[in-house]
TORLUMKE-376222 format. One record per residue (C-alpha): x, y, z; residue number from 0. Coordinates in Angstrom, 1 decimal, always signed. Layout:
N
{x=X	y=Y	z=Z	seq=NUM}
...
//
This chain:
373
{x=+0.0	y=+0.0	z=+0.0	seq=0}
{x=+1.1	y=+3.4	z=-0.9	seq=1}
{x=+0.8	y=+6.4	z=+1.8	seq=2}
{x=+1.5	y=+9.8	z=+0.6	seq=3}
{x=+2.9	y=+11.6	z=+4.1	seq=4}
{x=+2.1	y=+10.4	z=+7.8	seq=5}
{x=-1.6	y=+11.3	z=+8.0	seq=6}
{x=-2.8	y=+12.2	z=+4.4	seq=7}
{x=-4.6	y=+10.7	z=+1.6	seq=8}
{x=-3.6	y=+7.3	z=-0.4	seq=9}
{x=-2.5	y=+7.5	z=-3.3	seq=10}
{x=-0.9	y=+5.9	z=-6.3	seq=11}
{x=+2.9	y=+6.2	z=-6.7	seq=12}
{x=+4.0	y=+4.2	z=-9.4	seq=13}
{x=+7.2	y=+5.4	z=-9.5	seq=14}
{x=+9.9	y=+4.2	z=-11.8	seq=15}
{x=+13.2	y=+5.3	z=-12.6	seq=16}
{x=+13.9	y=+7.1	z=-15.1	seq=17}
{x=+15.1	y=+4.8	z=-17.7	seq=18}
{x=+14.4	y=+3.8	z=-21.3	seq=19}
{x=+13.6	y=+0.2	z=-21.2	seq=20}
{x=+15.3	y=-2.4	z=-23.8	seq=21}
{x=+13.0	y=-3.7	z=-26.3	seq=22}
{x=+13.8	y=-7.4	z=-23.6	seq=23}
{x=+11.5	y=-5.7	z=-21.5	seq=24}
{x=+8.9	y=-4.9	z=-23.9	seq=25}
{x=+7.8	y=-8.3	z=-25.6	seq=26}
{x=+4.5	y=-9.3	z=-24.7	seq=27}
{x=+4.9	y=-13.2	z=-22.9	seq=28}
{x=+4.2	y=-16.1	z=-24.4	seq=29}
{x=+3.8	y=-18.6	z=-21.7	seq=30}
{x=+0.2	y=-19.5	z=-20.4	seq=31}
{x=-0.6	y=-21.4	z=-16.9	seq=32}
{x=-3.6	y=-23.4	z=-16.5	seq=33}
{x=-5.7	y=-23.1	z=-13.6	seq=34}
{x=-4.6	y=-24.4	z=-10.1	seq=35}
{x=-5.6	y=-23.4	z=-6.9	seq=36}
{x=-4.9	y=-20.7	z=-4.5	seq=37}
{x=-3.0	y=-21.9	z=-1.3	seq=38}
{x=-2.3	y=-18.8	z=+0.2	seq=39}
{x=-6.2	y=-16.8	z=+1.0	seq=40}
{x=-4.7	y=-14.0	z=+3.0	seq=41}
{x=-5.8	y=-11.2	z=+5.1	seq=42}
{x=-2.7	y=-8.3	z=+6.1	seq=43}
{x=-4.9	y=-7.2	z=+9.6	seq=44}
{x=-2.0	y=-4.9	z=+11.0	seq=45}
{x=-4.3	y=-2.7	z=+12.3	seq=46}
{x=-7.0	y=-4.9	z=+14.0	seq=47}
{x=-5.0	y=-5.1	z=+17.2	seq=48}
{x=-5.1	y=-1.2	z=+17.7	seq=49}
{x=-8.9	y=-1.2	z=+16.3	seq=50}
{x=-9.5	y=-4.2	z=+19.3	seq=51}
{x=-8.3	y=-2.4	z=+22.0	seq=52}
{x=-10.2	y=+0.6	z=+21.6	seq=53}
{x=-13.0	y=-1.2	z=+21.4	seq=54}
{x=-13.8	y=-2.4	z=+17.7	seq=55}
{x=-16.5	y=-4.7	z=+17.3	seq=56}
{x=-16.8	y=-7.0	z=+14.8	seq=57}
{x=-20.1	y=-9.1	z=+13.4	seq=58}
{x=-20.1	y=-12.1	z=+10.7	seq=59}
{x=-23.0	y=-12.1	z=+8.6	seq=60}
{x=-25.7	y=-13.2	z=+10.9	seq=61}
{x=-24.5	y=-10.2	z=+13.0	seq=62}
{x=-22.9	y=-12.0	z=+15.7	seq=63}
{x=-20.2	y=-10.7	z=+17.5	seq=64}
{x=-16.8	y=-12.1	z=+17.1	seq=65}
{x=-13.1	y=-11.9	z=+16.8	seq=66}
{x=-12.3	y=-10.6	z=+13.6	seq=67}
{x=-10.1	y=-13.1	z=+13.0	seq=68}
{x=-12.7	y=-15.9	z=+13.4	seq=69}
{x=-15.0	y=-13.6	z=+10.8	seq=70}
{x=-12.1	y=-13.9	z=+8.3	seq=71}
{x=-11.2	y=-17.8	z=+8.5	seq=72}
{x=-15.0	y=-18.5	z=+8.4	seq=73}
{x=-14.5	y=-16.6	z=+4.6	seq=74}
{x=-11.9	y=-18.9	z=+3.3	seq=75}
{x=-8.3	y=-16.9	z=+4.8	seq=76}
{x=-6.0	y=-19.2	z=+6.0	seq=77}
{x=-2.9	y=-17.0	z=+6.0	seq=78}
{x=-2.3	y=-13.5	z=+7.5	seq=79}
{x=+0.4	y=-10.6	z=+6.7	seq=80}
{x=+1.1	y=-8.3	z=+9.5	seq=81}
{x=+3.6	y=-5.2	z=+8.8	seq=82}
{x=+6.1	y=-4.9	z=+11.1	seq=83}
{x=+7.9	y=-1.5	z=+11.7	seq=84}
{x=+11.4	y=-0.8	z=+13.4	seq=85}
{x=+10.1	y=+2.0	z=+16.1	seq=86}
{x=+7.0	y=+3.5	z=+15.7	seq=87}
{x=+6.0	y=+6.4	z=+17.7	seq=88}
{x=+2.5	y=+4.9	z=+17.9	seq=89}
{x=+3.6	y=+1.5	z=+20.0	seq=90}
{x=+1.7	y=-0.4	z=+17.1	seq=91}
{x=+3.1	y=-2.6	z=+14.4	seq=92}
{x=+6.3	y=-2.7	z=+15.9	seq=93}
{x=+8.2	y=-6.0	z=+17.1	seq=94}
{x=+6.3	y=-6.4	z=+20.8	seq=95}
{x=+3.2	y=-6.2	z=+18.8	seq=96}
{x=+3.6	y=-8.5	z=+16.3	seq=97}
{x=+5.0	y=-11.1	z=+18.5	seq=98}
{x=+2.2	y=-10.7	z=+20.0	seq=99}
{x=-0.5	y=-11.1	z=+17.5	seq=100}
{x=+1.5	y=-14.2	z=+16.0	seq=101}
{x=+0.4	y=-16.3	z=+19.1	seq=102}
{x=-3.2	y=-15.1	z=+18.3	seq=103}
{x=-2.8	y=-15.6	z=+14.5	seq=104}
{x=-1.2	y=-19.4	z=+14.8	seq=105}
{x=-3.5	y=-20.0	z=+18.0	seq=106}
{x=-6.5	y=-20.1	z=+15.2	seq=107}
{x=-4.9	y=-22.3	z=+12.7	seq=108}
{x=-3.1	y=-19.7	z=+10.5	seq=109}
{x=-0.4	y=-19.2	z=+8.9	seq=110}
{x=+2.0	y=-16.2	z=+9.4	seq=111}
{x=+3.5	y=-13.4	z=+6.8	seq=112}
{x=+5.7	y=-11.0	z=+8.2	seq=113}
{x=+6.3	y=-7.6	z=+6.1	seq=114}
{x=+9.1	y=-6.4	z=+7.0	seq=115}
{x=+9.1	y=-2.9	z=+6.0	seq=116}
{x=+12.8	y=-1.5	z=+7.4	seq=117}
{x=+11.4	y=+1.7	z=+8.8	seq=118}
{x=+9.5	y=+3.6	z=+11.9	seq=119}
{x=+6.7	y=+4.4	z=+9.5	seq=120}
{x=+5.1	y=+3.6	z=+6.1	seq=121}
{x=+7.6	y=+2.1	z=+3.4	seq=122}
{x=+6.0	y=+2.2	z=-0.2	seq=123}
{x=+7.2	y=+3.1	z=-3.8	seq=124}
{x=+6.7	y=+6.9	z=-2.7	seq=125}
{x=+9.2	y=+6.8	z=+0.2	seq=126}
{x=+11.5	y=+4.0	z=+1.3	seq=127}
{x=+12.5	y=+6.4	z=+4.6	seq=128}
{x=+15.0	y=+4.2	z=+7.6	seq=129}
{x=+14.5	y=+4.0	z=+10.9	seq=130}
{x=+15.6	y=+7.1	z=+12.7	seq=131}
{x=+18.2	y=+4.5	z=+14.6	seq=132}
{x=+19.8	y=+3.9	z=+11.5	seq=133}
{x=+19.8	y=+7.5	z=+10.0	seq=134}
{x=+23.0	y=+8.0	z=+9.7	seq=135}
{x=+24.5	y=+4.3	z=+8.7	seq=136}
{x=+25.6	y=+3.5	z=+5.1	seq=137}
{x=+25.5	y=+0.9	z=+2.9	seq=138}
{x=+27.8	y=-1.6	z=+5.0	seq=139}
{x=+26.4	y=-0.8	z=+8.3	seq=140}
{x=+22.8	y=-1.1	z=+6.6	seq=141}
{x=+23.5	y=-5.0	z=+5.4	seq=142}
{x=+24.3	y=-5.7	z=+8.8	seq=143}
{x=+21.2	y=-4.2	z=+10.2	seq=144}
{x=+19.0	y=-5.6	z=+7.8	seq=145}
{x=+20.8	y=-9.2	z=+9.0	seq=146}
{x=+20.3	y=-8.5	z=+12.4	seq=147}
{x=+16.6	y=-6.5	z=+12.5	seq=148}
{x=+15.4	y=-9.7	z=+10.1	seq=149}
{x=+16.8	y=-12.4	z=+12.0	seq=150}
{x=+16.3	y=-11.3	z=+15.7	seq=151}
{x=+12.4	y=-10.5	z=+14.8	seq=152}
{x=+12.5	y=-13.6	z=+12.9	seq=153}
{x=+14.5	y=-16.2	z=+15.8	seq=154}
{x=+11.9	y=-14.5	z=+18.8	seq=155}
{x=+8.7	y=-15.8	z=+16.7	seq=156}
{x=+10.7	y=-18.9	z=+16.2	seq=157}
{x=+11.2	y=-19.1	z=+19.9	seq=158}
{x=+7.7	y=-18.8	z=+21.4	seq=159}
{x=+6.7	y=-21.3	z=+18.7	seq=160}
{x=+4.9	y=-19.4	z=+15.9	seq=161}
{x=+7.8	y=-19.1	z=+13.0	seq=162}
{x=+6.9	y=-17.1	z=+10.0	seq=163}
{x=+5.6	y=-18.9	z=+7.1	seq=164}
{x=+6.8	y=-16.7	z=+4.6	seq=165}
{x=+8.4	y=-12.8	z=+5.7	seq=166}
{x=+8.5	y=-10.2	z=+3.1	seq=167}
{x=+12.2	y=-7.9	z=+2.4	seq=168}
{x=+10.7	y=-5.0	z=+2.1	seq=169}
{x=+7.5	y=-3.5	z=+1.0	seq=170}
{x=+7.0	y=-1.9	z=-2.9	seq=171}
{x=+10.3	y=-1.8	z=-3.3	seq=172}
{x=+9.8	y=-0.5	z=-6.9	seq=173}
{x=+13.0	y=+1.6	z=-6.3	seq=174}
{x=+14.6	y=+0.7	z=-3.6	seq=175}
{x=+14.6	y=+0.3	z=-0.1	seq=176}
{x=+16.5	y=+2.5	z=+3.1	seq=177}
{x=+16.8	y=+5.4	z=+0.8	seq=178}
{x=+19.1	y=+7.2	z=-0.5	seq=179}
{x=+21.7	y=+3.9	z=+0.2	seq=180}
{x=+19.3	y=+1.6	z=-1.2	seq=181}
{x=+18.0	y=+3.5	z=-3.9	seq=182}
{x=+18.2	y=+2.2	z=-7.4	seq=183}
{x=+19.3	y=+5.0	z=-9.2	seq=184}
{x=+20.4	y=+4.9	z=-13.0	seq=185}
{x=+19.4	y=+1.5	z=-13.1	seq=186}
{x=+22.5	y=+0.5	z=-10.3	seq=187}
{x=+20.8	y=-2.2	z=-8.0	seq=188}
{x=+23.9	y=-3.2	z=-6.5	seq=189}
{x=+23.3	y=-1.8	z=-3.1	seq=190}
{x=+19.7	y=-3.1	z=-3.1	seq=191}
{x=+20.6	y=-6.4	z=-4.0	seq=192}
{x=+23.1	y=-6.5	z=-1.2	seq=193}
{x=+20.0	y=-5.4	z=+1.0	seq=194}
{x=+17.7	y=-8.0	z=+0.0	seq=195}
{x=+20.6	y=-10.4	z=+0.2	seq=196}
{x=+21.2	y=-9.5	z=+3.6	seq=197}
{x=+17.3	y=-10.3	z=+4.9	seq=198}
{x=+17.2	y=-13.1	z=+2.4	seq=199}
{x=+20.2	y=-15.0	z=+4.4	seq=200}
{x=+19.2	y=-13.6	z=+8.1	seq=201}
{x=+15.4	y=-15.6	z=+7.0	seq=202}
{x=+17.0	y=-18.9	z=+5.9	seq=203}
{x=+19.3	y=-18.6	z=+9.0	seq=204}
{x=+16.4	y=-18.3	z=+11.2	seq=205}
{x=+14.4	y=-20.5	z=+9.6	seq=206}
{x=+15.1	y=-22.2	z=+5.9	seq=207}
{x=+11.6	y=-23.4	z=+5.5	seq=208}
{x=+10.7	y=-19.9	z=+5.8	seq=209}
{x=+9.6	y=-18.4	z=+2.3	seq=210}
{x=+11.1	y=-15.2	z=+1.3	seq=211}
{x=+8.8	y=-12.6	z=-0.7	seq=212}
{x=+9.9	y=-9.7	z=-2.7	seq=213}
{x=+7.4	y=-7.5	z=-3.4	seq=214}
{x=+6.8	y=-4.3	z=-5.7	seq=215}
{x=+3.9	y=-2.4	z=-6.3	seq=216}
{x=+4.7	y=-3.2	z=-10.5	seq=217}
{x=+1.6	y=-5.1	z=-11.7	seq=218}
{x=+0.7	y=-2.3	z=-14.0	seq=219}
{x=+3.0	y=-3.8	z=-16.8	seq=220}
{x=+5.2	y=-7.0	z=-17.6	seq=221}
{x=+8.1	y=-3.9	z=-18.3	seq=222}
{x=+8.0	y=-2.2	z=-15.1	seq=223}
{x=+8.0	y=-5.6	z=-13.3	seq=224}
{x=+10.5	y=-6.8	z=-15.6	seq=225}
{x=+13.0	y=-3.9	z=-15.2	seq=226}
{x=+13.1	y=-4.5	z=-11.5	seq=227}
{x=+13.0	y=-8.4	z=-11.2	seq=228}
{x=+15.8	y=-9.1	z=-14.0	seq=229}
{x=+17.9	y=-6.0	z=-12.2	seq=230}
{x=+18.0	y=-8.1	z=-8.7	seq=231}
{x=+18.5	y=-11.7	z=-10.8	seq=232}
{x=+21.5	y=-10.1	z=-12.5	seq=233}
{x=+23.1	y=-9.3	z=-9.1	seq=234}
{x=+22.2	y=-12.8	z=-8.2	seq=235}
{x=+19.6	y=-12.4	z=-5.6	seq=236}
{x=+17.4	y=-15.3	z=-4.2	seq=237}
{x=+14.0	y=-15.4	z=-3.3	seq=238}
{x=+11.0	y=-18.1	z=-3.0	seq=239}
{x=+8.0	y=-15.6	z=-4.0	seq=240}
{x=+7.1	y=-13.0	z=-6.2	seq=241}
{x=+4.9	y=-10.5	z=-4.9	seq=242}
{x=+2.5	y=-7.8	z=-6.3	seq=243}
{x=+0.5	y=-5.0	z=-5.6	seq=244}
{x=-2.3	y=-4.7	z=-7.0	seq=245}
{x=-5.3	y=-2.0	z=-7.1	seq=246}
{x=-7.7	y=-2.0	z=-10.2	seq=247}
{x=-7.8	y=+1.9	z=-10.2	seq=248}
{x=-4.1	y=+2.6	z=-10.5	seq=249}
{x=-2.6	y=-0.7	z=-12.0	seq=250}
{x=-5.5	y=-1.2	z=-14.4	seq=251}
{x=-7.5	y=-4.3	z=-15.6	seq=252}
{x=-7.9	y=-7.8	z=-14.0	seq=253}
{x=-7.1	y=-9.5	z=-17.2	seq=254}
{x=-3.8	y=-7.1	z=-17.3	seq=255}
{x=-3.0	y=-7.7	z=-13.8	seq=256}
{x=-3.2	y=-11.7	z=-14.8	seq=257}
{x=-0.9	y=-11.3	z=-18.2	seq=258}
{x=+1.9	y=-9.8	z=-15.5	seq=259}
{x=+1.4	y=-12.9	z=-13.4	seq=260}
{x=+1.6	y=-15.4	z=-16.4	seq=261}
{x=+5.0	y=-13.2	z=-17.6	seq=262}
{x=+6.4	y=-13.1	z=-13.9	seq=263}
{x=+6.1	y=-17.3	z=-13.1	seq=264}
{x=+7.3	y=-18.0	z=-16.3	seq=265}
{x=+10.1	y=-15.7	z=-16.6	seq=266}
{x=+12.2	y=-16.6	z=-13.4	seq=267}
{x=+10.1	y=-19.8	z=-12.7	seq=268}
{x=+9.1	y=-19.1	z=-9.1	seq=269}
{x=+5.2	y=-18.8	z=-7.4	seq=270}
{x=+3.7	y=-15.7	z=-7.8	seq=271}
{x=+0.9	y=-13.9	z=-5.4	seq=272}
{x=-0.8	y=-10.9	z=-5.1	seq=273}
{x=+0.2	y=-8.7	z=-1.7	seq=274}
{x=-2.1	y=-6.9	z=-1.7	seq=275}
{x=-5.5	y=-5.8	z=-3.2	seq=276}
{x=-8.7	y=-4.0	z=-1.9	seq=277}
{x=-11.7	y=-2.5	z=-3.8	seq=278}
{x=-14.3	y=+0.0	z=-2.0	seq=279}
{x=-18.1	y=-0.6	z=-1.0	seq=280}
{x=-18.8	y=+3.4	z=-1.3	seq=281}
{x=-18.0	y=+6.5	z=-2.2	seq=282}
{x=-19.0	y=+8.1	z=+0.9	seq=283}
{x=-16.4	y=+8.5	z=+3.9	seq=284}
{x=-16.7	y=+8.3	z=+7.6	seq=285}
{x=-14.5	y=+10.5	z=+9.3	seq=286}
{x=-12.3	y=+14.0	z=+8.5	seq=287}
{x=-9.5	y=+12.0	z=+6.5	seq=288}
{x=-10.4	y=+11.8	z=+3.3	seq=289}
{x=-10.6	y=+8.3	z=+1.4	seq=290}
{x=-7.7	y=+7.2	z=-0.7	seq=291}
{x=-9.8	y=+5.0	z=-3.2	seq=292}
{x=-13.2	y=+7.5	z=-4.2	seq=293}
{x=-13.5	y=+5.6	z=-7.4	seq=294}
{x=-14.2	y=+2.5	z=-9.0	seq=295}
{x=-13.5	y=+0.5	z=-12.5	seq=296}
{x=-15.8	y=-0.6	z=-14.8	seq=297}
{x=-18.1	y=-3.5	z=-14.3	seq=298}
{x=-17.9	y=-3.1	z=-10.3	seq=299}
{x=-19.9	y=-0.6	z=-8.6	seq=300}
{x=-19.2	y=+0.8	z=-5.6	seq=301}
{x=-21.3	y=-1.8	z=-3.3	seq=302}
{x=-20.9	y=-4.4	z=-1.0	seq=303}
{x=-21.8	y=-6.8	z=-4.5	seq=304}
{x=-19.4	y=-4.6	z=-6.2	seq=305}
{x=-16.7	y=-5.0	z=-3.5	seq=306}
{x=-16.9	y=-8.7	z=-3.7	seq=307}
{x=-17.1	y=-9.3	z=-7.4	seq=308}
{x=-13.9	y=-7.3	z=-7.9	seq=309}
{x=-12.3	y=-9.8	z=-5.2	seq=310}
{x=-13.4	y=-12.8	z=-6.9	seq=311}
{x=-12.6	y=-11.7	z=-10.1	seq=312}
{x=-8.9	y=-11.0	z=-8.7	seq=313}
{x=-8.8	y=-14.2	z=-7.2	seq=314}
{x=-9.9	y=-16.2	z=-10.4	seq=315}
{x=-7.7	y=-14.0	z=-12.4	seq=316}
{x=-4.5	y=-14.5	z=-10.8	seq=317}
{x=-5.6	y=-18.1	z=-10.0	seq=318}
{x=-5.7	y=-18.6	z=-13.8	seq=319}
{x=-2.6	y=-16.9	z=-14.5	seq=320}
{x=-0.5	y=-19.1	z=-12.0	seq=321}
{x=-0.4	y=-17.2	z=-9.0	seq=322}
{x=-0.5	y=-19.4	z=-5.7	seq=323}
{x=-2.3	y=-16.8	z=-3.1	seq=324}
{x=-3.9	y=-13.4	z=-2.8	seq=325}
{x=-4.6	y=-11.1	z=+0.2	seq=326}
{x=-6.7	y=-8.4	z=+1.0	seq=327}
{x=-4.9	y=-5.5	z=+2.3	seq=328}
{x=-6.9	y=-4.2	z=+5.5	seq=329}
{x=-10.2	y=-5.8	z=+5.1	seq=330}
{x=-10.6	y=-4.8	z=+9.2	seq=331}
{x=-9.6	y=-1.2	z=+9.2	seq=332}
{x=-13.0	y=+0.4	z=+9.1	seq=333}
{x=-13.2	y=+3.7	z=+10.7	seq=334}
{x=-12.5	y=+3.4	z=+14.6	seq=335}
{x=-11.1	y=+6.8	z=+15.9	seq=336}
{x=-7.8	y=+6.5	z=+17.2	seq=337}
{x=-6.5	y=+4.1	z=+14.8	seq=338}
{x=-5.7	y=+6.6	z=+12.3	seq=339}
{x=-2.9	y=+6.7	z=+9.0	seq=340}
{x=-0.3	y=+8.3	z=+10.8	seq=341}
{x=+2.1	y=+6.2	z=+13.6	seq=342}
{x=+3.0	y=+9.1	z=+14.9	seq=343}
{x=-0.4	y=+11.1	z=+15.8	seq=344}
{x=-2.5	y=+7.7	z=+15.1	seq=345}
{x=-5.0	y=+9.2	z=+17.9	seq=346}
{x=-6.1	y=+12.0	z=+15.4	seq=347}
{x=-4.6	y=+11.6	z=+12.2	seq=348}
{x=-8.0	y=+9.4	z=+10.7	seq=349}
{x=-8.5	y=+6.7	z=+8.5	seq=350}
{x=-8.3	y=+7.0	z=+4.5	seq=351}
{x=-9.0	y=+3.3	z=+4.1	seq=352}
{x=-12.6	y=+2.9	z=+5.6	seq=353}
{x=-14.7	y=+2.6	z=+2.1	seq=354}
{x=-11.8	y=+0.1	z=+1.6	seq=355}
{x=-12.6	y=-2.1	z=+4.3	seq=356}
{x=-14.9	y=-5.3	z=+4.0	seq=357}
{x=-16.9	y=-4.2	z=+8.1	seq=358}
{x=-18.8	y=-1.1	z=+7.4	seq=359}
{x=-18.5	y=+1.7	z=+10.1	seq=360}
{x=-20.4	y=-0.3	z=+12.7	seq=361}
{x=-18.0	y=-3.5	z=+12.3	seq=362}
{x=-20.6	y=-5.7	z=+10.2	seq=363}
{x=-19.0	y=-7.8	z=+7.6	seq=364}
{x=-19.8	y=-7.5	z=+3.8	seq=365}
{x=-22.0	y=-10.5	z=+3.5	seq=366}
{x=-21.3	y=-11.2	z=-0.1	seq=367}
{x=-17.2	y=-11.8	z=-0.1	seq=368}
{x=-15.3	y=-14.7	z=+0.0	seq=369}
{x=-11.7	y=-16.2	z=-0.6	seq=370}
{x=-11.7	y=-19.2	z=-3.1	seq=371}
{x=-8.6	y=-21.9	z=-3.3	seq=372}
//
């Protein structure tokens, strides 16, 4: 997901470098998948432990109350992402939290991604900023944080017996990560590659069963994802997963979002899933922060039958393409005030993402969706 500034409005920031791609990157792909089956039905609920605690409710579709992550496994998710920030100045999303949560997560059958996004705040293709601790480190000092942030989170989930199934290195990292070091700047990954090297070998360390996604926001076109993927390969990176964004208003159709898919398995031979998607129920927004998503695209109105057909057409489009998951990006985070945008004014900084949400504004789930192996 892509935040614009601590507090303010979503928006799309498909940034790319400035290059001019090789006609390599251009070619539309040739390789088709048939239909399988999606193993990884996912939910990232990073912020249902702050909604919890003030006092969220939340009700399945026969409107009884229940733990929201009961709500969700009775829709199909079997897997769930929580982000995981270095020191955020809310107390939320950071290591204590997520260690945490992972007992409640696993406790219910589930398996665990952790998205390790290598700063105290948002990390997205807009702004990649590092944690204030490690301000003023460069690139050498920065590979041995990333080692020892990744494998220390990492070993104390191991050691109270809920051990990620698959952890993230990095969120959108369409440019880069721990910017300006990690920046990929006239097409120069070399100090991102040693980055993602860096978490890749802390995870396998930790744990080796432990899948390692690397995820963009570049589901838009097979060039974009292209450009970035065969600039890590080159410098010989590793990783189990490819991961996508996407969003049908900024990254365009289902049935382009599935040709990226096809392109991606095929072209470096590894599973592919969607990180993150979300669609709205309305228009209308419930609080002072104004809503990141106020439009729709065609086909899907802006209902809780709208909502849900977008989701299932993601799902069966990125089923048929090859992909081996999706996961809705903060189906929980309907409008509870004090669990606002910003970590570090989260008591009055509102929530952009309510229309986004599958609860409307008095926790009651949209009785329509479902995830679909």
């Amino acid at each position: 997901m892509t935040v614009n500034g601590p507090g303010r409005t979503v928006k799309a920031a498909l940034l790319m470098a400035a290059v001019a791609l090789p006609a390599s990157l251009l070619t539309t792909p040739t390789s088709a998948f048939a239909a399988g089956s999606l193993s990884m039905l996912g939910a990232d609920v990073s912020t249902a432990q702050r909604a919890l605690d003030l006092g969220a409710k939340y009700y399945d579709a026969s409107g009884t109350a229940r733990d929201p992550l009961d709500v969700l496994k009775g829709l199909g998710v079997n897997y769930v992402r929580l982000r995981v920030w270095n020191n955020p100045a809310s107390g939320y999303n950071n290591k204590a939290k997520v260690l945490a949560y992972a007992k409640q997560v696993k406790a219910k059958g589930l398996k665990l991604l952790v998205d390790f996004h290598y700063s105290d705040t948002w990390a997205d293709p807009g702004k990649q900023y590092k944690p204030a601790a490690w301000a003023s480190h460069g690139i050498n000092q920065l590979q041995t944080d990333v080692y020892n942030y990744t494998y220390d989170v990492c070993n104390s989930l191991k050691s109270q017996g809920t051990t990620p199934d698959s952890v993230q290195i990095g969120n959108e990292i369409n440019v880069g990560m721990l910017w300006d070091d990690g920046k990929v700047v006239n097409n120069d990954f070399t100090n991102l590659s040693l980055l993602l090297k860096s978490g890749y070998n802390a995870t396998k360390a930790c744990n080796s069963g432990t899948k390692v996604i690397i995820h963009t926001a570049n589901s838009d076109s097979d060039a974009h994802a292209r450009w970035f993927y065969d600039g890590i390969k080159a410098k010989g990176v590793n990783w189990d997963i490819t991961g996508l964004s996407y969003y049908c208003p900024w990254h365009g159709t289902p049935a382009n979002m599935g040709s990226v898919v096809s392109d991606m398995k095929s072209r470096y031979g590894k599973d592919v899933v969607i990180a993150e998607t979300a669609y709205p129920f309305t228009s209308a927004n419930a609080d002072s922060t104004g809503n990141s998503i106020t439009s729709g695209c065609s086909g899907y109105p802006l209902t809780w039958q709208g909502q849900a057909d977008n989701f299932t057409a993601v799902q069966n489009t990125a089923r048929n393409a090859g992909a081996i998951g999706v996961f809705y990006w903060e189906p929980t985070w309907y409008a509870v005030k004090g669990n606002g945008w910003d970590p570090a004014d989260i008591n009055n900084s509102g929530n952009g993402w309510d229309n986004m949400a599958i609860f409307n504004w008095t926790g009651q789930v949209n009785p329509n969706i479902k995830w679909t192996p």
